[in-house]
ZATORMI-772864 format. One record per residue (C-alpha): residue number from 1; y, z, x; residue in three letters. Coordinates in steps of 0.2 Angstrom, whole numbers. Each point is the difference from the previous one (the first is absolute). Layout:
% ZATORMI-772864
SITE:NUM:Y:Z:X:Ala;
...
//
This chain:
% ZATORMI-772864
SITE:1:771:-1135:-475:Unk;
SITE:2:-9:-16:0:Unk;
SITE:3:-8:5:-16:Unk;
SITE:4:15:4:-9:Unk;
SITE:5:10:-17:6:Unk;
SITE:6:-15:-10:-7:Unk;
SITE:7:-1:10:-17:Unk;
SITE:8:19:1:0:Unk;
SITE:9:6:-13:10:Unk;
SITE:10:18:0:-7:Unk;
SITE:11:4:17:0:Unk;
SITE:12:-2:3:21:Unk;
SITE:13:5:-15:7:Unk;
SITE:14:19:6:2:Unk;
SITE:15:10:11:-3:Unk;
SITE:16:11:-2:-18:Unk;
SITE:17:18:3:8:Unk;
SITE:18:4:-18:6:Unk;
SITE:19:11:-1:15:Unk;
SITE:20:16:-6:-12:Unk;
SITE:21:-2:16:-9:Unk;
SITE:22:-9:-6:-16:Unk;
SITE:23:-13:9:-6:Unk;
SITE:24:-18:-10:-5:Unk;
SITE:25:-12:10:-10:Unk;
SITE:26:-17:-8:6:Unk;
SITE:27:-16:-6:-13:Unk;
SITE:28:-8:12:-7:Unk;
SITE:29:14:15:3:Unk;
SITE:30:2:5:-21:Unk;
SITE:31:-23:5:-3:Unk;
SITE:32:2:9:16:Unk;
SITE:33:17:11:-5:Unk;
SITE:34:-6:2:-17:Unk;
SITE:35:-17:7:7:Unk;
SITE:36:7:9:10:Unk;
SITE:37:11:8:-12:Unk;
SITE:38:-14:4:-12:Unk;
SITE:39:-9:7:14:Unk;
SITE:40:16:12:3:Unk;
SITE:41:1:5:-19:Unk;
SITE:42:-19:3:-1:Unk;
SITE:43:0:12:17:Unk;
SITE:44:15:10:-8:Unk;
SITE:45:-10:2:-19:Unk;
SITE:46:-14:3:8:Unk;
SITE:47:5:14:12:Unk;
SITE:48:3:10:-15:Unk;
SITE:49:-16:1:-7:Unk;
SITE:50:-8:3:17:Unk;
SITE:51:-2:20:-6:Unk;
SITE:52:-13:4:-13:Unk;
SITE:53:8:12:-13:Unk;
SITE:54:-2:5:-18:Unk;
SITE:55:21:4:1:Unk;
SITE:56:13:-7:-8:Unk;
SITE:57:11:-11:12:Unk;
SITE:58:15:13:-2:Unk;
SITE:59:-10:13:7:Unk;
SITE:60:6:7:16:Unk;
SITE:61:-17:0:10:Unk;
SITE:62:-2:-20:-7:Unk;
SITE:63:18:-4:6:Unk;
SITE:64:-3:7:16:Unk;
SITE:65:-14:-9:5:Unk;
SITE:66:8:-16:-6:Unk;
SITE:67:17:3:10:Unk;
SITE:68:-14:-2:15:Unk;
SITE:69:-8:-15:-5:Unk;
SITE:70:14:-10:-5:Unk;
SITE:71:11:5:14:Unk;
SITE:72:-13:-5:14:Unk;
SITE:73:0:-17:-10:Unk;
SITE:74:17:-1:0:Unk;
SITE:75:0:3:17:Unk;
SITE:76:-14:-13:5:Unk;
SITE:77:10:-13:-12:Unk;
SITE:78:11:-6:14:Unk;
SITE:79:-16:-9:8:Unk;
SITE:80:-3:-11:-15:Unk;
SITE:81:16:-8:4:Unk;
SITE:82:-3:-1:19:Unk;
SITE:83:-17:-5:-4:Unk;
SITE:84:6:-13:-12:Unk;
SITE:85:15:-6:13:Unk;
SITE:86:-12:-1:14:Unk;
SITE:87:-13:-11:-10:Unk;
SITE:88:12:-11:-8:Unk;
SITE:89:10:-4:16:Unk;
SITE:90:16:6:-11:Unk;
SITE:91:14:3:13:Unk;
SITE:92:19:6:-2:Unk;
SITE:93:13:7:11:Unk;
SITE:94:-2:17:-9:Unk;
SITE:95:-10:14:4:Unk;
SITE:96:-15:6:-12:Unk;
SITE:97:9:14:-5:Unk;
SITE:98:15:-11:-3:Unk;
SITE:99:-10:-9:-12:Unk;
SITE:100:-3:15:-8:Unk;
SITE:101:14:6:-2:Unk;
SITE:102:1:13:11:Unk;
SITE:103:17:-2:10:Unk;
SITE:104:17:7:5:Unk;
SITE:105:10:-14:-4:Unk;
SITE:106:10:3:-16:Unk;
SITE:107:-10:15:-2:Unk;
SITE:108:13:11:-10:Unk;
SITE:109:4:-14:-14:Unk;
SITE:110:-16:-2:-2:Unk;
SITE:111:-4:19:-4:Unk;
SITE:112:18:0:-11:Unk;
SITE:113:0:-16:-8:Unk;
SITE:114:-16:-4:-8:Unk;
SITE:115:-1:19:-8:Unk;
SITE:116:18:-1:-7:Unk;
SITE:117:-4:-17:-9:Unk;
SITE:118:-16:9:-8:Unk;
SITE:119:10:14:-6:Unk;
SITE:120:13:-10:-6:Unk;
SITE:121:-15:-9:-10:Unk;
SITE:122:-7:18:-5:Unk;
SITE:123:19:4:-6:Unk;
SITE:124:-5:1:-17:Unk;
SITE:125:-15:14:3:Unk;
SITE:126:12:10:12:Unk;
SITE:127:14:1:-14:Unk;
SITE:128:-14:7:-10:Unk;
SITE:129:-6:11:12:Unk;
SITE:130:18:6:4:Unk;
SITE:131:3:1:-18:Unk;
SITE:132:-16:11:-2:Unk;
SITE:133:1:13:15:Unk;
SITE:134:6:16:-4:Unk;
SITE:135:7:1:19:Unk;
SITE:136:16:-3:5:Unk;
SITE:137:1:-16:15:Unk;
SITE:138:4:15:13:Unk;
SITE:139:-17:9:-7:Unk;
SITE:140:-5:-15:5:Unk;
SITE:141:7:0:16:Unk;
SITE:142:-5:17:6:Unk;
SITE:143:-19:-3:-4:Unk;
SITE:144:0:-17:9:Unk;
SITE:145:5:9:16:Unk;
SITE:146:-10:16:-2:Unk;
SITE:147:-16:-2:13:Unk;
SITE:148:-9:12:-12:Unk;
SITE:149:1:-14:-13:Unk;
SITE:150:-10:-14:13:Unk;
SITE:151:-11:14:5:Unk;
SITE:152:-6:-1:-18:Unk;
SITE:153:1:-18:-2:Unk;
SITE:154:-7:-2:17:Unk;
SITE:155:-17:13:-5:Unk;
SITE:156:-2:-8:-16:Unk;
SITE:157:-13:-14:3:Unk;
SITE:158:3:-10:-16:Unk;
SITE:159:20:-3:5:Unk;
SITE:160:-8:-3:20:Unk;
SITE:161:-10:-13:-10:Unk;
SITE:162:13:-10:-11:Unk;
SITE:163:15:4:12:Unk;
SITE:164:-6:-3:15:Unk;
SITE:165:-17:-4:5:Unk;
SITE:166:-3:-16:-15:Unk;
SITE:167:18:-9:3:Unk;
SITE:168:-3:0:20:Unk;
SITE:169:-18:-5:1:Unk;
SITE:170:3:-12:-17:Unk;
SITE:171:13:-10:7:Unk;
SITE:172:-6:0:19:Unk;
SITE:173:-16:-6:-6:Unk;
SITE:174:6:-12:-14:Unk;
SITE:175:16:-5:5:Unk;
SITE:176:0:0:19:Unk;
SITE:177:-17:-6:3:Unk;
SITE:178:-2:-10:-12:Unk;
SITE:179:15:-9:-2:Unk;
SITE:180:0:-8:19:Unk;
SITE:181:-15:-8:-3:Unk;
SITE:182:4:-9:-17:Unk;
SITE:183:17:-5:4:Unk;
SITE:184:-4:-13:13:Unk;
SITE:185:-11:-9:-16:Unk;
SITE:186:8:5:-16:Unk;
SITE:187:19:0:6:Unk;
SITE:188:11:15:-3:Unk;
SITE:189:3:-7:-19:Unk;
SITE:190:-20:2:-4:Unk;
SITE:191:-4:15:12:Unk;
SITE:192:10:8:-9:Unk;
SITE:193:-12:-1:-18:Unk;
SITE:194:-15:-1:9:Unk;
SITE:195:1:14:9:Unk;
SITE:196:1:14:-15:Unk;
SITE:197:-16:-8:-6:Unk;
SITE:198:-10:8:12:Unk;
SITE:199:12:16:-3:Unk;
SITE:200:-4:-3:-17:Unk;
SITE:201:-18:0:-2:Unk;
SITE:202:-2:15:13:Unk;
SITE:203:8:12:-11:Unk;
SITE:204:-13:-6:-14:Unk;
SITE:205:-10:15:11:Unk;
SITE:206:6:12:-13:Unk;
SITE:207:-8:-8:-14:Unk;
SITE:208:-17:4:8:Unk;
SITE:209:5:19:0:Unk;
SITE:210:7:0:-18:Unk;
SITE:211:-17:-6:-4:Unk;
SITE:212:-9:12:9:Unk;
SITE:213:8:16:-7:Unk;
SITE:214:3:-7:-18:Unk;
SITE:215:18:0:3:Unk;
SITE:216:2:-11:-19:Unk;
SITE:217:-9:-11:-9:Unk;
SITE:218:-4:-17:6:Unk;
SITE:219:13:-10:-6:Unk;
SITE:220:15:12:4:Unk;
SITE:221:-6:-2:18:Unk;
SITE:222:-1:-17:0:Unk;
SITE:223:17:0:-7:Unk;
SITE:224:5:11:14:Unk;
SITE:225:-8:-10:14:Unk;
SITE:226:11:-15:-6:Unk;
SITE:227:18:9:-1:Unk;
SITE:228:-5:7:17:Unk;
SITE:229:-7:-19:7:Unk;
SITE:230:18:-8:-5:Unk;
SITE:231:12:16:4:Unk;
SITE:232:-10:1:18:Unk;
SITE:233:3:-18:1:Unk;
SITE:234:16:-2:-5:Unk;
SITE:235:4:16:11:Unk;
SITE:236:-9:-9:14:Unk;
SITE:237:10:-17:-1:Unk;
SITE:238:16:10:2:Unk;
SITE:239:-3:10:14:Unk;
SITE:240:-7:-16:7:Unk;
SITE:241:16:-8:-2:Unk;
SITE:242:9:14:8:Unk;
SITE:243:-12:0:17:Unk;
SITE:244:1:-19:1:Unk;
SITE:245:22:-1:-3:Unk;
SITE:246:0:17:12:Unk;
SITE:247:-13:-2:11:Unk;
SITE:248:-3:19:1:Unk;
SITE:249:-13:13:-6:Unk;
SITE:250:11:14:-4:Unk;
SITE:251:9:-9:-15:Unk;
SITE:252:-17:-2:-10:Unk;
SITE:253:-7:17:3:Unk;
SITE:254:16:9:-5:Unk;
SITE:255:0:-10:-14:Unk;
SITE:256:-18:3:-5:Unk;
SITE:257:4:18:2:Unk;
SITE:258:14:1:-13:Unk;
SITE:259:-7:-10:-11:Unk;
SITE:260:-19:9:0:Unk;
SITE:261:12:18:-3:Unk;
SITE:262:10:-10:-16:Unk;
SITE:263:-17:-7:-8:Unk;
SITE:264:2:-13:-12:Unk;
SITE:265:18:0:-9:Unk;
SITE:266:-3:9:-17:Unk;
SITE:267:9:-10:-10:Unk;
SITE:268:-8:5:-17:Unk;
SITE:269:6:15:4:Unk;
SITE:270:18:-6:5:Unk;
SITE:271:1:-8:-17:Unk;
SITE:272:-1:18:-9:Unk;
SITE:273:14:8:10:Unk;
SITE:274:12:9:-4:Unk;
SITE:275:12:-10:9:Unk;
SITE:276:-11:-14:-4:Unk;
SITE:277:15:-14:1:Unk;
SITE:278:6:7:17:Unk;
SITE:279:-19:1:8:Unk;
SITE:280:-3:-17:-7:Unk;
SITE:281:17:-9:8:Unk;
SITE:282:-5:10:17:Unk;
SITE:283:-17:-10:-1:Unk;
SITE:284:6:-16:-5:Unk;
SITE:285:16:4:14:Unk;
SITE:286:-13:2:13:Unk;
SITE:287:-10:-15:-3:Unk;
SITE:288:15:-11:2:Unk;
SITE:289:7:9:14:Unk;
SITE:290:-19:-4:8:Unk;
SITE:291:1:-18:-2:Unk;
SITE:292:18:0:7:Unk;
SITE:293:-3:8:15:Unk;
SITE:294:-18:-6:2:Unk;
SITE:295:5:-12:12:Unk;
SITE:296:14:5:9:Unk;
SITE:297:-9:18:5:Unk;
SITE:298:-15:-9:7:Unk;
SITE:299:12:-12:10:Unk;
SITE:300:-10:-4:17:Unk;
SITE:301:17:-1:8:Unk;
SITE:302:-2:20:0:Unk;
SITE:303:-16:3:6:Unk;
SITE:304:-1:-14:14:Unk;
SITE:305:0:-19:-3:Unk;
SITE:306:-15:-6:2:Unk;
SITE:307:-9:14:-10:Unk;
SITE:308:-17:0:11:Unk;
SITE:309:-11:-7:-11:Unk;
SITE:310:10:-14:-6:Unk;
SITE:311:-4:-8:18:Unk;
SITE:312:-17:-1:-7:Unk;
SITE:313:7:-15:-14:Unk;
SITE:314:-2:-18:6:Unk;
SITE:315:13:-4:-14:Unk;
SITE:316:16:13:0:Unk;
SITE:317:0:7:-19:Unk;
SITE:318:18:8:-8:Unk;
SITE:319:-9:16:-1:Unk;
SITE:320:0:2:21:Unk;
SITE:321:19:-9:-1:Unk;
SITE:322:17:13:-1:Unk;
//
């Protein structure tokens, strides 16, 4: 302990919470979150390509031996915040987990809420959808309550992959871990665009195996790696937003869900429809029914005031405020 309060004499001296309640973030705090969080995202890449294979990444055998890796990472993730709260002498009222989202309180808003607003941004894509299926909405109905049906979905280890197994691990790793340890030196405001960076540049991972199985020529990849680097960060940036205003887990992981089983809206396509004027309208509807509501969905006042980890702010921001 000597060592470290003579190498880092201002991060161990005392503990951050102040006795009026203010919260201090000591010298040196912002290089140790952001190694930290590069740390985090390099463990997470890296647990992928911990298998030798010739196989593609969509390959049952491959994507089973990843759900391994990157769930025992995902796992272990909790202990770079600890480690991190520990060595910096970070204190709050709140639990680790609380910090992390994990939490009763306003539990049920936070599952309905956030994922409404995302479908009402998607509004234009479901329209489109609804507007292209040949089944009826009680078609619909009958195959959502049919166990058969999850069986399948349940079994099939590319929908485990993008429904389940990616939006968990994602954002518990990139969102609750990560996003603890940069608000206390980067604010609410900036955590929130920092943040998908490191989300950002982990997805650039695919690049590598579009390379390796000639998935393209060069510069149709590169292309590629860009629009996925800014929709990923972009993506990211939202859902930080949502975990910061909620304080929950639940809300960005349903949401990453959803969104991984729309994709990208195809709005080329929308523009060639049939009912080109009534898909369009539903897209532009959406958009400004997103904005309106952007706010007062993610209010903190349903979710519990203070959102956990606001209390790790020395200045309040409007984002942690109902």
């Amino acid at each position: 302990m000597a060592a470290e309060e003579d190498l880092f004499p201002n991060l161990l001296t005392e503990e951050t919470r102040r006795s009026n309640g203010d919260f201090t973030a000591p010298e040196g705090l912002c290089w140790l979150s952001v190694v930290s969080c590069l740390l985090l995202a390099c463990s997470y890449v890296g647990s992928l390509y911990v298998w030798k294979s010739d196989l593609p990444r969509d390959h049952p055998t491959v994507i089973k031996r990843r759900f391994t890796s990157v769930l025992i990472v995902s796992g272990l993730s909790p202990l770079f915040v600890w480690t991190w709260r520990e060595f910096t002498g970070v204190r709050t009222d709140s639990s680790l987990f609380a910090l992390m989202g994990i939490r009763f309180e306003g539990l049920i808003p936070a599952i309905i809420l956030p994922l409404v607003l995302t479908m009402v941004l998607f509004l234009g894509p479901l329209m489109q959808l609804a507007m292209d299926c040949p089944w009826t909405f009680m078609d619909g109905i009958r195959v959502a309550i049919d166990p058969y049906f999850w069986m399948l979905c349940f079994s099939d280890m590319r929908w485990l992959r993008n429904q389940v197994v990616a939006p968990l691990t994602e954002e518990l790793v990139f969102r609750a871990c990560m996003l603890p340890m940069l608000v206390p030196c980067a604010g609410p405001s900036l955590a929130i665009f920092t943040c998908p960076l490191f989300f950002g540049v982990a997805h650039f991972h695919h690049v590598i195996e579009l390379l390796r199985f000639r998935q393209g020529t060069l510069s149709g990849i590169f292309l590629s790696a860009v629009f996925q680097f800014s929709y990923t960060a972009v993506f990211g940036a939202y859902t930080a937003f949502i975990f910061i205003r909620t304080g929950h887990l639940v809300g960005p992981v349903l949401c990453h869900s959803f969104c991984n089983y729309m994709g990208f809206p195809a709005i080329s396509t929308a523009m060639e429809h049939p009912q080109r004027f009534s898909v369009l309208s539903s897209y532009l509807l959406g958009v400004l029914l997103f904005l309106l509501f952007l706010f007062p969905f993610t209010d903190p006042f349903y979710y519990g005031l203070p959102t956990p980890v606001c209390t790790l702010t020395s200045s309040p921001s409007s984002l942690c405020l109902s």
